[in-house]
N, C-alpha and C positions, 0 to 999 in steps of 0.2 A: 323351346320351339322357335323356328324362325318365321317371322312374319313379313311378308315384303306389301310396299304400299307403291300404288305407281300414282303420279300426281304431286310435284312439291310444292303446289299452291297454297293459297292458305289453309285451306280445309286440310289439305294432303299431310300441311308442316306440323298441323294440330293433331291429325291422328297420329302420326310421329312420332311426335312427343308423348300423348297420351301411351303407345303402344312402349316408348322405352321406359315408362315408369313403373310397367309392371313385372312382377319380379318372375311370373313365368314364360316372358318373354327372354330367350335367349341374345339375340339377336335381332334386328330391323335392317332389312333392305331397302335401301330407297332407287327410284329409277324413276327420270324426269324427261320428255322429248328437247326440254331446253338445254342445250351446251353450260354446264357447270352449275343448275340451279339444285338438282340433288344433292351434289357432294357440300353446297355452301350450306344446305341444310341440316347433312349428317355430320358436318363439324362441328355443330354444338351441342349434338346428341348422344349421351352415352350411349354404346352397344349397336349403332347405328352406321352402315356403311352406305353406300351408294356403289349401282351397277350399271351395266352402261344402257343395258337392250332391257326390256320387257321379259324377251325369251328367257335373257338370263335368271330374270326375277323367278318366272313360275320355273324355271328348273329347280331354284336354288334354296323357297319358300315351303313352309307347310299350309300356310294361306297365304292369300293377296287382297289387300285392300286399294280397291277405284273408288279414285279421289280425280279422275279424269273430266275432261266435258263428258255429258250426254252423250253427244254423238258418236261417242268412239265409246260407249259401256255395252250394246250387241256383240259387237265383235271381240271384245275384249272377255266377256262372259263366255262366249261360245268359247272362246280358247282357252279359259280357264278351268272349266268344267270340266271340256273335254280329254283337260289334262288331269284330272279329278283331285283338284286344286280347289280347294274351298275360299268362298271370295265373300268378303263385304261388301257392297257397290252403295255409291252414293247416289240416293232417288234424282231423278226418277232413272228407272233403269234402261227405257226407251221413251219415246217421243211423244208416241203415238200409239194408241190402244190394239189397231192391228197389229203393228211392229211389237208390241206388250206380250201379244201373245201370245206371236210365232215363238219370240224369244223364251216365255216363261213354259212354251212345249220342250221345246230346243234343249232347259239346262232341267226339265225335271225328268226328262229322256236318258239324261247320264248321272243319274242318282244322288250329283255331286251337292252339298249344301252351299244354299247362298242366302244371303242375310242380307236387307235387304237397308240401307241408314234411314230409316225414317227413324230422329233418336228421341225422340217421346217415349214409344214404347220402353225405351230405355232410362229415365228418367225415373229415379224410386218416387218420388213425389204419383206421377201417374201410374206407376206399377201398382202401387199400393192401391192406389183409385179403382184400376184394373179389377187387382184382388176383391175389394170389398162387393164391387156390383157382381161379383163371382160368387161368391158368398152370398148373398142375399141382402147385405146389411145396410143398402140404399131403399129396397124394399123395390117396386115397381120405378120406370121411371116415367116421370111426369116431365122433363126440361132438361135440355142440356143448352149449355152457353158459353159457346166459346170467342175467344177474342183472342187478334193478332196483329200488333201492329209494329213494323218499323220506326227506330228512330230516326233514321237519317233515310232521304230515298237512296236507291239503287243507283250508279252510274247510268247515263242516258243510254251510254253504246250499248248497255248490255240490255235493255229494255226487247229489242225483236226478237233476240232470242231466246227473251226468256222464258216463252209460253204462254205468257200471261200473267195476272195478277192470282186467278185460281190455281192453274197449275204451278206457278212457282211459288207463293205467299202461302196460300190459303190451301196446298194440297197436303201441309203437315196436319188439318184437321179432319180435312176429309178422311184421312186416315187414320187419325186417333179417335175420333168420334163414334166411327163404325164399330169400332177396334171394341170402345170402351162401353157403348150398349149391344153390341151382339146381337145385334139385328139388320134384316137388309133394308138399304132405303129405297123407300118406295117410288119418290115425288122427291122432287126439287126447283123449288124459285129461287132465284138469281138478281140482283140488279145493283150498277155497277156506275158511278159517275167520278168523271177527271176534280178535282177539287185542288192540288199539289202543285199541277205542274204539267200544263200542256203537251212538256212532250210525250206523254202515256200517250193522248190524243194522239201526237204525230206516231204512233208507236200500234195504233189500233187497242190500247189496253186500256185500262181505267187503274187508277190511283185508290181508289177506295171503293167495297163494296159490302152487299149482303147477302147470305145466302140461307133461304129456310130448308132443310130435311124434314122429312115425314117418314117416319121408320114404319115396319110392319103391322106393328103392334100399337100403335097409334101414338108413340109420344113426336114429338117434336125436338129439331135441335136448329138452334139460330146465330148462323155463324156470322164475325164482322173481318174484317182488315182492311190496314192501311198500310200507305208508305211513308205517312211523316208523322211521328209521334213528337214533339218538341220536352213532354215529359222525361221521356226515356221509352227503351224497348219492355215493348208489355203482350207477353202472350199467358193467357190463364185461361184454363176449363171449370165450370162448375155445372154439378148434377146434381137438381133437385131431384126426390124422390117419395115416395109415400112413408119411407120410416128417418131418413136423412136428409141433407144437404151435405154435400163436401165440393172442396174447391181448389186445384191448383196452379201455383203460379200465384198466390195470395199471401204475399209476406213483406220484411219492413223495405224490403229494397223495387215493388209495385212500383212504379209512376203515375201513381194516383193521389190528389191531394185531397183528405176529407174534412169539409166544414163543419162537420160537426164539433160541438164542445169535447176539445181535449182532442181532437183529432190533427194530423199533420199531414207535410209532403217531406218525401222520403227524401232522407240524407245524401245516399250514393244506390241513384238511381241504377238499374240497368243498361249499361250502353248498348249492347249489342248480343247476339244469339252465343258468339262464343262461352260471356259471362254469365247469361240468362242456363243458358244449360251444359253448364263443367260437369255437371255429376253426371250428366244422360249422356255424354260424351264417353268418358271414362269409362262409365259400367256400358257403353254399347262397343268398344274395342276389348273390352274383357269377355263380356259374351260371347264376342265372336273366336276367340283365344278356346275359349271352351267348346264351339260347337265345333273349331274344328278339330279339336284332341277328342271329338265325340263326348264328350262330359255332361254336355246339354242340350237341349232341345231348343229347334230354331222358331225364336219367338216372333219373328218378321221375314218369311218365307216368299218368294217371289209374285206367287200367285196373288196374295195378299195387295200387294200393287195394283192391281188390274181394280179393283174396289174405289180407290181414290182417284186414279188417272179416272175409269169409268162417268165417275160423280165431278172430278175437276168437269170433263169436256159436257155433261150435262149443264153445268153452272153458267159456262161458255153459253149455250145454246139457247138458256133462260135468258143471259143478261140480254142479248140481242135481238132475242124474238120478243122479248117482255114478258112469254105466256109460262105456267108450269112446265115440267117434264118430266111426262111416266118414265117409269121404268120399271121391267122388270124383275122379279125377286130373283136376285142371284145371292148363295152364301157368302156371308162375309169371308168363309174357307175354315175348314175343319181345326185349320191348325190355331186359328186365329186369337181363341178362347183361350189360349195358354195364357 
């Protein structure tokens, strides 16, 4: 199979990479709007060329992975699908939950699959996690607890645009959370303070926050993040349950130090999300390698989105107003349960 990715960015050079180490990957196209930042890419790439146009990519691909800004992944969806070019896109796939919509009509209108990078789902650690509360062998749930914090903050410049602290930070939980109790949430409080680094303030964001869910069926899940971990990069889920407790993201390389007798701080902490998830990386450019030779079933489906954008811009509206916000029971989406 040929797979083209447009974007030589950093994320763009990582799926790259990731997409020329597998062996049924024939070929990799790369196409970058920068003058010579693709081909300096596919120079160190085995099986890896660089194209000049986009156009050329989706002619020449059997998928395409967007690894682009946000703001160019509608239009770049729409022409992908409509070419019935299976795409990976890198969350979020629009802005805006109207713009979410239109778009998520738009590409299930042309049958084409699209997979959607939120790479949790991807990550066998929480697959497995997935699995089990599927199975029953968490038993009901009573608590979920997730935590996400950066080690280093973000550049300042990129700060307006980046949606925010919910929507950019804190929208991989919204999305694995729902994902992993399969229920819809009902309620959501928010509350969010600068503590880092004023320019979030100049920026309208907040640097660190919390956020409580209230699912259907009455358990709880209480999310946190930040921007500046001095530890290292620490994102990990745990769910309490009436027959279990399981936990991931809870291993020697955590940036947690415990006082307990016999207890330590980790050796070679986490630095950053690339290291934190190789394996969710990996198996989510493979996945996609299979849904589109049809082999598999698409385990993070468009619509799926609309669930966490929904719940980011909810969180938004708590931190601000300070009060709860309903919401109505929408499904987490049929597909979701995979």
């Amino acid at each position: 199979m040929r797979i083209g990715v447009a974007g030589a960015g950093r994320i763009g050079s990582m799926h790259a990479t990731n997409l020329a180490s597998l062996e049924q990957v024939d070929q990799v196209l790369l196409h970058d709007p920068l003058p010579g930042r693709a081909a300096a890419v596919a120079a160190g790439l085995p099986r890896t060329t660089a194209v000049d146009s986009f156009s050329d990519l989706l002619t020449a691909c059997d998928g395409v992975l967007l690894a682009t800004p946000t703001s160019t992944h509608p239009d770049l969806l729409r022409a992908t699908t409509a070419a019935g070019v299976p795409a990976l896109c890198e969350k979020p796939i629009a802005a805006g939950e109207a713009q979410m919509r239109a778009l998520v009509a738009d590409v299930e209108a042309t049958g084409t699959e699209v997979v959607v990078g939120f790479q949790r789902r991807f990550d066998p650690a929480t697959a497995e996690l997935h699995r089990r509360l599927r199975a029953g062998e968490v038993g009901r749930v009573y608590l979920v607890r997730a935590l996400g914090n950066d080690a280093v903050p973000p550049d300042p410049g990129y700060l307006p645009a980046s949606g925010g602290l919910f929507r950019d930070l804190l929208i991989h939980d919204l999305d694995a959370v729902p994902w992993l109790v399969g229920e819809p949430v009902t309620e959501v409080y928010a509350s969010g303070s600068v503590l880092v680094d004023e320019v979030f303030a100049a920026a309208d964001d907040v640097d660190n926050a919390v956020a409580l869910l209230t699912f259907a069926g009455g358990a709880h899940a209480l999310l946190a993040g930040g921007r500046h971990d001095p530890a290292g990069y620490d994102h990990r889920i745990e769910v309490f349950g009436s027959r279990d407790c399981l936990a991931v993201g809870v291993d020697e390389r955590t940036p947690l130090t415990s006082l307990e007798p016999g207890g330590r701080a980790p050796d070679d902490p986490y630095p950053g999300f690339p290291e934190r998830f190789r394996r969710a990386y990996l198996a989510e450019v493979a996945t996609f390698v299979d849904v589109a030779a049809g082999r598999a079933a698409n385990p993070s489906p468009p619509r799926d989105s609309l669930v966490s954008l929904r719940l980011a811009e909810a969180c938004e509206r708590s931190r601000r107003t300070g009060a709860p916000v309903r919401l109505v029971e929408e499904p987490v989406g049929a597909r979701s349960a995979r």
